[in-house]
Backbone bond lengths (Angstrom), bond angles and torsions (degrees), N, CA, C in turn:
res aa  C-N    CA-C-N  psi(-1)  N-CA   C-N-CA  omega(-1)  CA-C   N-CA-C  phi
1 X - - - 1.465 - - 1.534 111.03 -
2 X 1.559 116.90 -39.07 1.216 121.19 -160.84 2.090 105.88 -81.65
3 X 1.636 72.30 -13.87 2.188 82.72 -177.46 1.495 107.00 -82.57
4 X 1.711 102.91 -18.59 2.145 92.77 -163.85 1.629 90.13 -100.76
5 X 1.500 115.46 -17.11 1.664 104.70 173.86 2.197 111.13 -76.09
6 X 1.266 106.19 -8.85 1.008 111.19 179.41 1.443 125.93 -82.80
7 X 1.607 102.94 -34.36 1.819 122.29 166.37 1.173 105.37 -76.13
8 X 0.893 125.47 -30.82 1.722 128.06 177.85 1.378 108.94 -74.86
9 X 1.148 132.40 -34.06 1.594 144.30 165.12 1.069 98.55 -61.40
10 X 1.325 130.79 -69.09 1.253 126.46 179.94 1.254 147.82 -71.21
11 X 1.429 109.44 -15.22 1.403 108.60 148.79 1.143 108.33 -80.06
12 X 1.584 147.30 -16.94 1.231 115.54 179.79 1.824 117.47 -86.87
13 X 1.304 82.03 -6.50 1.925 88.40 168.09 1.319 109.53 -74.50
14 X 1.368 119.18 -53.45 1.539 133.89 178.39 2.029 105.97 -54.71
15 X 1.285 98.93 -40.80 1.676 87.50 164.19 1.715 143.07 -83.70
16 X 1.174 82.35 1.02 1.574 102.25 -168.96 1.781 91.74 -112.48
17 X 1.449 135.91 -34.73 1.547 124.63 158.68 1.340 103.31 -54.46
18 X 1.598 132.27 -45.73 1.194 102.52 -157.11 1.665 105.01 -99.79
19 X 1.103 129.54 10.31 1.510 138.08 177.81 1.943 86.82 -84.41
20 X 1.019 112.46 -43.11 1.525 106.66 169.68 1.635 133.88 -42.23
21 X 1.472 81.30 -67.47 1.441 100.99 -173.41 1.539 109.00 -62.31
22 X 1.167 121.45 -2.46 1.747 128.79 -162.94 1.800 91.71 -95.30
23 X 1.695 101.39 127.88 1.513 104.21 -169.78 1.275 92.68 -139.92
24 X 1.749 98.20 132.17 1.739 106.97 -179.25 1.554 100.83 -110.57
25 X 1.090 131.25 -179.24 1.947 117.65 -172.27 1.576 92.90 165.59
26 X 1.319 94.39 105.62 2.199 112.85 152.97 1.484 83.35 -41.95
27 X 1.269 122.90 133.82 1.679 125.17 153.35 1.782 114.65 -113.82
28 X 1.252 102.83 -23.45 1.645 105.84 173.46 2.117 110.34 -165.89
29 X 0.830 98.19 173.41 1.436 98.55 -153.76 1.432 142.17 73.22
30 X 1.520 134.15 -155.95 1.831 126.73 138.74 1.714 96.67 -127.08
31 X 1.495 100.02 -166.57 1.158 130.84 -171.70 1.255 108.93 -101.54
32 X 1.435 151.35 -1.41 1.169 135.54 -145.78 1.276 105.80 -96.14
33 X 1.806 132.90 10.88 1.006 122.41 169.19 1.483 124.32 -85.03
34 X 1.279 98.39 -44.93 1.551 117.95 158.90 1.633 117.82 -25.38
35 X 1.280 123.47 -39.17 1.272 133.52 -139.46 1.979 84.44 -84.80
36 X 1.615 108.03 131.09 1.371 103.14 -177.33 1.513 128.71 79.95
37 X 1.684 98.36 -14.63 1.838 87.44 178.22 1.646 106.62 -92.13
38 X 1.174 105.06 151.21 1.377 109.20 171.78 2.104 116.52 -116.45
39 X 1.072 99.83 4.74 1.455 110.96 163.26 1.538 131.42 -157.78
40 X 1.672 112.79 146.46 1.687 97.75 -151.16 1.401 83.07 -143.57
41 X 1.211 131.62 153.47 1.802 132.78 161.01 1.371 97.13 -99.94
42 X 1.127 107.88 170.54 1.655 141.54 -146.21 1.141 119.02 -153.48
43 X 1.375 103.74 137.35 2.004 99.50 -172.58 1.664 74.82 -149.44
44 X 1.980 96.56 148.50 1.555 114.32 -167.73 1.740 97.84 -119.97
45 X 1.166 127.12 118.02 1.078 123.51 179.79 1.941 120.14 -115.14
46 X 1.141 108.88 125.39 1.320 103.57 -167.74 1.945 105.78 -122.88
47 X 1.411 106.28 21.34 1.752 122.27 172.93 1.430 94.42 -63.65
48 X 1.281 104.57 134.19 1.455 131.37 155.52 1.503 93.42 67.84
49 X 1.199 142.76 34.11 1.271 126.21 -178.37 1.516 103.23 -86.73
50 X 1.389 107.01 141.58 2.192 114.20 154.13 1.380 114.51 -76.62
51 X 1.079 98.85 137.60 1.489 119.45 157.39 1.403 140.43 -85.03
52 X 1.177 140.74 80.92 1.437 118.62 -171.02 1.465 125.33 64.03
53 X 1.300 142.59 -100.16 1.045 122.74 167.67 1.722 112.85 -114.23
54 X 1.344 117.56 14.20 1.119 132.37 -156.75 1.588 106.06 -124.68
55 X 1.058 110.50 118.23 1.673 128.75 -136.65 1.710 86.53 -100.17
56 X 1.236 135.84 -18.34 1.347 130.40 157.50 1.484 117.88 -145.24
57 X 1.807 111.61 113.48 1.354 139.47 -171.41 1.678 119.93 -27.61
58 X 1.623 98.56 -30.32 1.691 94.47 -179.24 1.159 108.26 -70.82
59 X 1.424 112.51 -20.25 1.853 115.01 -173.12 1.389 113.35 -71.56
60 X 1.481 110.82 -24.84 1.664 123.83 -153.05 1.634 93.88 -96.86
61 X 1.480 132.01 -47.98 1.608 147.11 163.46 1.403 96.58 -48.41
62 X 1.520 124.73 -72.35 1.582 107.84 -169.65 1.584 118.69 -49.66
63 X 1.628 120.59 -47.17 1.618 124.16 177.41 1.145 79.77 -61.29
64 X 1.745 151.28 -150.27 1.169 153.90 159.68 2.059 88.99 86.86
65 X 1.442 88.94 -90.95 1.665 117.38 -143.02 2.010 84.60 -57.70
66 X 1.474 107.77 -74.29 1.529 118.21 171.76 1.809 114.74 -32.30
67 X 1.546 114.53 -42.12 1.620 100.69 172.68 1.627 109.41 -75.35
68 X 0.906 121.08 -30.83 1.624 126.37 165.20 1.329 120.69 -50.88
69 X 1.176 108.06 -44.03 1.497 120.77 -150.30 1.925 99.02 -82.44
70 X 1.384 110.41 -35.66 1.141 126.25 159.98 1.793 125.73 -62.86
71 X 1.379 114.67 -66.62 1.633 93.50 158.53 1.331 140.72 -47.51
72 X 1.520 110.48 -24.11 1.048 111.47 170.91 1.524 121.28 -162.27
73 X 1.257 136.59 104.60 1.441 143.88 -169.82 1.911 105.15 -20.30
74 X 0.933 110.48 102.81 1.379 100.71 148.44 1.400 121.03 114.24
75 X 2.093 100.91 -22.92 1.385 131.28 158.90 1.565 120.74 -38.30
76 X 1.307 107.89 -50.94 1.400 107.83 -168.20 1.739 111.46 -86.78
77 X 1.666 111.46 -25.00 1.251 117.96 150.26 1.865 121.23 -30.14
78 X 1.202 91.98 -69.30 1.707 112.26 -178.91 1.438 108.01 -65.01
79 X 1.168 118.36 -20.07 1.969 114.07 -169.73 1.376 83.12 -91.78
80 X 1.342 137.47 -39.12 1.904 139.85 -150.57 1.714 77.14 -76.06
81 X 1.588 142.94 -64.26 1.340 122.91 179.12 0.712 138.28 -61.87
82 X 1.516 109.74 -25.33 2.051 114.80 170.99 1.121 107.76 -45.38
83 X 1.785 113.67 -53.91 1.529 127.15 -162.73 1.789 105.65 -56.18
84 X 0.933 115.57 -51.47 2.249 121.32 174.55 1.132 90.30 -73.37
85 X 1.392 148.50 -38.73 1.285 116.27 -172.90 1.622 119.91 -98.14
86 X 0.904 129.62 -0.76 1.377 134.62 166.97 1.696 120.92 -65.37
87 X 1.891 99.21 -34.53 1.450 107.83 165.03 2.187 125.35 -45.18
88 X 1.340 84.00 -42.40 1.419 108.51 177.16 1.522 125.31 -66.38
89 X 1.463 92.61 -51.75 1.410 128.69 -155.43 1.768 98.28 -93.48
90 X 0.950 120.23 -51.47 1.532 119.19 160.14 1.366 134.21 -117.28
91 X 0.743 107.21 -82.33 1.550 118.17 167.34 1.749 104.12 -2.66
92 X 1.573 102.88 -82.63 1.331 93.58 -172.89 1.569 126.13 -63.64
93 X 0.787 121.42 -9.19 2.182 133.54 -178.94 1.044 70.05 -60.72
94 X 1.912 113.09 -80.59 1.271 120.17 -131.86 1.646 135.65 -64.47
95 X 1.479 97.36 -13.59 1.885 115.75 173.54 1.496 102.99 -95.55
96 X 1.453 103.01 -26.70 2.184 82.55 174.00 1.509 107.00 -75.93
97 X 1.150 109.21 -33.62 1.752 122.54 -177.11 1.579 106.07 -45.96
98 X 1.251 116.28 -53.56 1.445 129.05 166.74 0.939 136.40 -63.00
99 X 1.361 112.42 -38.32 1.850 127.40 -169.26 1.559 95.94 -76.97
100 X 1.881 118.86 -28.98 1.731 111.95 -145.29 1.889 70.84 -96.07
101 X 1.171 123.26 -42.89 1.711 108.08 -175.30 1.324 121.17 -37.42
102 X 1.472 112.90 -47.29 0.947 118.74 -136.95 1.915 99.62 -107.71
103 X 1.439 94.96 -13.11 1.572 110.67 -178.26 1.387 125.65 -129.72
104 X 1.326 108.66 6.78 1.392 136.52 176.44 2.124 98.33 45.16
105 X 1.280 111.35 38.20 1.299 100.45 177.93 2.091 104.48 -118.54
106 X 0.992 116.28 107.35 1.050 127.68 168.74 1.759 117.14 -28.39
107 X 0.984 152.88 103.08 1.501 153.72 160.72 1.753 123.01 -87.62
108 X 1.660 117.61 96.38 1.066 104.68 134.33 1.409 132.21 -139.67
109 X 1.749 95.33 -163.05 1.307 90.17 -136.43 2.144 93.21 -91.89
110 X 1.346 120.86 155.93 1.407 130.83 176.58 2.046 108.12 122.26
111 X 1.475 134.56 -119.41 1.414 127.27 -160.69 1.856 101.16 -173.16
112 X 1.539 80.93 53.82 2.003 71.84 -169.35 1.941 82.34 -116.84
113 X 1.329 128.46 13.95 1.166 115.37 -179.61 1.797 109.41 -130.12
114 X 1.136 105.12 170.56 1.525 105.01 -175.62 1.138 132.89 -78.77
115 X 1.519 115.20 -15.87 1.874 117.48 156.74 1.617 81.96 -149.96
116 X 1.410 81.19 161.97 1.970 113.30 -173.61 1.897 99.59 -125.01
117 X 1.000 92.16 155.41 1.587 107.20 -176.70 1.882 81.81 -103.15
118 X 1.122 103.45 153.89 1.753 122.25 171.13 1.406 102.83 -133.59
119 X 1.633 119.21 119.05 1.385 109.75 176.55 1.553 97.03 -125.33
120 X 1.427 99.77 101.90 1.699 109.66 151.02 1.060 100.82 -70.74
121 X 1.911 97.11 140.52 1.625 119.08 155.90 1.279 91.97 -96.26
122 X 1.565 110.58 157.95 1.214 141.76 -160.33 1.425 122.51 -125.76
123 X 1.626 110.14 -43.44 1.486 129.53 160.11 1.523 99.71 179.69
124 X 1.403 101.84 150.53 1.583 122.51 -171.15 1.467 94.25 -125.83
125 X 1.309 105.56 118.99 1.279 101.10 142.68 1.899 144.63 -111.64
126 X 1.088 89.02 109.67 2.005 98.25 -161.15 1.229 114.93 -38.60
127 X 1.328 117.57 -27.12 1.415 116.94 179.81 1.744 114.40 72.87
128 X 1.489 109.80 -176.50 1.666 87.69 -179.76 2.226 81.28 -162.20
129 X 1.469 90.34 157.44 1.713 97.53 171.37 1.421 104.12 -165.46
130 X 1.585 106.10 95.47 1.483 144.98 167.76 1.436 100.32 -89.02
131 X 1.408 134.95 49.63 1.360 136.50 158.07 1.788 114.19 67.00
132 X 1.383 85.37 -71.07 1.523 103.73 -174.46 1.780 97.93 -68.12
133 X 1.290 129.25 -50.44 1.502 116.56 -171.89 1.741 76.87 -136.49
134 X 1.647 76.89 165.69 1.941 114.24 -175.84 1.294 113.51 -140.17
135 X 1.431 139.10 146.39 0.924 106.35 172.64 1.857 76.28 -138.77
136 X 1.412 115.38 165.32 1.613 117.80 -174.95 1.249 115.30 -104.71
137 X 1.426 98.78 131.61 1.852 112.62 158.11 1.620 113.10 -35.00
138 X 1.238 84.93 146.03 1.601 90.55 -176.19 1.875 111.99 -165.30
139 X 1.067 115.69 110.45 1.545 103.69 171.23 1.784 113.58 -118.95
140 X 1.391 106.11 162.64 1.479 139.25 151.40 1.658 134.53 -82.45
141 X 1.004 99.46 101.81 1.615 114.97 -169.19 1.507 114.67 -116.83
142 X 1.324 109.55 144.21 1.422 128.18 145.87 1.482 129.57 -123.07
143 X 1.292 93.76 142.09 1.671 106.22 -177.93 1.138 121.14 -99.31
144 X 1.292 137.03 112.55 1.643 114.41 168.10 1.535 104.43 -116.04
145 X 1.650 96.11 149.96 1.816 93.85 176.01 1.590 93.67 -106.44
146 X 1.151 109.12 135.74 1.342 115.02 -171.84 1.981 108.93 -130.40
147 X 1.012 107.18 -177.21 1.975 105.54 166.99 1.358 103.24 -98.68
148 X 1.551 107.74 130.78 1.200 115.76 -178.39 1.366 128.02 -79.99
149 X 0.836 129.37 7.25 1.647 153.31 142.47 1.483 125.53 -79.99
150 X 1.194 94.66 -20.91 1.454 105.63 -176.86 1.898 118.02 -155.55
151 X 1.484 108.51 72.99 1.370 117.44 174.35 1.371 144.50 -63.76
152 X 1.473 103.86 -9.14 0.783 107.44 151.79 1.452 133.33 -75.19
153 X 1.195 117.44 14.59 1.797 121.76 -169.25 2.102 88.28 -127.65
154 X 1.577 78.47 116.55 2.000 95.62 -157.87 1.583 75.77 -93.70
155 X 1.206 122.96 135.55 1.496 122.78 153.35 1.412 116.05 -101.64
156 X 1.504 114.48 -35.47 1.359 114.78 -177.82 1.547 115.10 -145.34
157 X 1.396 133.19 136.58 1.314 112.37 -176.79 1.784 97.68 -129.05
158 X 1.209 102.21 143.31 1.495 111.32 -179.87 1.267 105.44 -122.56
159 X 1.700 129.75 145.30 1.505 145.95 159.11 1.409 116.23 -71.18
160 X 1.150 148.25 143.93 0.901 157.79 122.25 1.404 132.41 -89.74
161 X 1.200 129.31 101.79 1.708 127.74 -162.34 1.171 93.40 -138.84
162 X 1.571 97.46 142.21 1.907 120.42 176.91 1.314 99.18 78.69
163 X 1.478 140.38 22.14 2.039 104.81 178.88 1.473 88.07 -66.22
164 X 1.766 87.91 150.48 1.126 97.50 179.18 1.559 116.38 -107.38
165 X 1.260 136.73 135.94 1.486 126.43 174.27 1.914 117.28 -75.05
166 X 1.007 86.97 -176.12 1.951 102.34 -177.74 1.582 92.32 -47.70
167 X 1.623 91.62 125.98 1.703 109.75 174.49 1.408 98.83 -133.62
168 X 1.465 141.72 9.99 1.601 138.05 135.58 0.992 133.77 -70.99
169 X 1.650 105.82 138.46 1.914 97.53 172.49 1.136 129.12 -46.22
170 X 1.294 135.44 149.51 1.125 111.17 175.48 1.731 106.59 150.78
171 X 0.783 116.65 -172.38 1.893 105.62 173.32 1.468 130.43 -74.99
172 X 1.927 87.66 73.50 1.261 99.26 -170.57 1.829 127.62 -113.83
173 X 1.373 91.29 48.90 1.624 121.41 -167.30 1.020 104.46 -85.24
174 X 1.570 133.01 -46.87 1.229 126.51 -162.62 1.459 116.95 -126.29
175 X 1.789 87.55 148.67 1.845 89.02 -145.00 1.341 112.04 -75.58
176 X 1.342 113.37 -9.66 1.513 122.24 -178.57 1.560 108.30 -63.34
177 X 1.596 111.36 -43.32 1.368 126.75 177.47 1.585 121.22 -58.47
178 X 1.513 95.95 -25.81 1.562 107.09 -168.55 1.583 108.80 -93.18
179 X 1.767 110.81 -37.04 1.243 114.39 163.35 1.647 129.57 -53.62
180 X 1.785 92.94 -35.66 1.587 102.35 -165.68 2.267 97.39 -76.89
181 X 1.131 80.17 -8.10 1.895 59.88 170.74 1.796 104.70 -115.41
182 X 0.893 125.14 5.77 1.693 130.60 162.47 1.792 99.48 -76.03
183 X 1.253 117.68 -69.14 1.754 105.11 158.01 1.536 119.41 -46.20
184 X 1.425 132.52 -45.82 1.651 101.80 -172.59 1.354 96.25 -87.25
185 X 1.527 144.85 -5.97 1.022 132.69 147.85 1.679 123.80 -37.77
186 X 1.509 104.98 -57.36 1.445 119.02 -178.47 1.462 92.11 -63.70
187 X 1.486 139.94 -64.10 1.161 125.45 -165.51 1.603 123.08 -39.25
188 X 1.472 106.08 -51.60 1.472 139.40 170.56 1.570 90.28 -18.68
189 X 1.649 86.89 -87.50 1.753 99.59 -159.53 1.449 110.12 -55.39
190 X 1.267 125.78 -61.72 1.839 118.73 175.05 1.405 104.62 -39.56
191 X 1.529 142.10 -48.18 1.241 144.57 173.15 2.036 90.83 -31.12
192 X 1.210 90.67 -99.34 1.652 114.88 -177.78 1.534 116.33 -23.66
193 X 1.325 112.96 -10.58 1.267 111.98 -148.14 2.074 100.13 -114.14
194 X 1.684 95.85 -42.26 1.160 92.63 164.38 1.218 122.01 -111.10
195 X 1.352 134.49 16.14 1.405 123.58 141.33 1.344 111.65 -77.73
196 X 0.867 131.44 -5.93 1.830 121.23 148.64 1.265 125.08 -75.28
197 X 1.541 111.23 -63.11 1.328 111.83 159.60 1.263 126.96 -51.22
198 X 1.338 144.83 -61.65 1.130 144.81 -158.45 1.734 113.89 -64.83
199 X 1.861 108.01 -5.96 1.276 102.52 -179.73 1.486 142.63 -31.34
């Protein structure tokens, strides 16, 4: 009894450091476009992103796909698609799902609206949970609100550093699962961030 009141202490210490460490920041531009819209399109960008300790992603998929591919024929094939399709498949639902809660601004994705949010990833980290140790998802993001017809015209760019992914017990094996709450994390906070700001 005295061991499961102790994990429970401690993940809630361990969730409350990393709800800390999570930093949102205007880095150039303002907000005043934002102010009044209630729907924005969205484009997900994952160019040039790091991986873990691997400073460009094809490097981090090939080790990945090749240690797979060796335990078992065909494994690391199927993990190399999980990894592109999870972008789709979770990740992105799961940060508009959050961002529109929390910011009442609708997100989708294509150029039928008047500015678009752009979220570069920056670096992901997948994290890992071998029972005995865990270590947590975590990514690096940037936001830019830009014209959605025209993206190249940056009006505002925001940081996102530290979201943190799934830090509860629980079904926390797979990295897609662990990533997809480091995005509705990130969604969360940009949500929170410009319905304050954008007042």
């Amino acid at each position: 009894m005295k061991a499961m009141r102790f994990l429970l202490l401690a993940g809630v210490l361990l969730a409350g450091t990393q709800t800390y460490a999570q930093k949102v920041k205007l880095t150039e531009g303002n907000l005043d476009v934002v102010k009044g819209i209630t729907k924005m399109n969205v484009i997900y960008n994952y160019n040039r992103m790091s991986v873990g300790k691997f400073d460009n992603e094809a490097d981090y998929v090939k080790q990945k796909k090749d240690e797979y591919n060796k335990k078992e024929a065909g494994r690391g094939d199927a993990w190399e698609k999980a990894w592109v399709a999870d972008r789709k498949n979770l990740f992105a639902p799961k940060f508009a799902e959050l961002f529109t809660k929390y910011s009442n601004i609708e997100l989708s994705e294509g150029h039928d609206q008047q500015y678009a949010i752009i979220l570069n990833t920056i670096s992901s980290e997948p994290g890992y949970d071998i029972y005995v140790s865990k270590k947590n998802a975590e990514i690096d993001a940037t936001a830019f609100i830009v014209e959605a017809k025209n993206p190249a015209v940056v009006l505002a760019k925001i940081s996102i550093d530290n979201a943190p992914g799934r830090i509860y017990t629980g079904n926390n094996y797979d990295t897609g699962v662990r990533l997809q709450e480091a995005y509705a994390t990130a969604g969360k906070a940009l949500g929170k961030f410009l319905s304050k700001e954008a007042k």
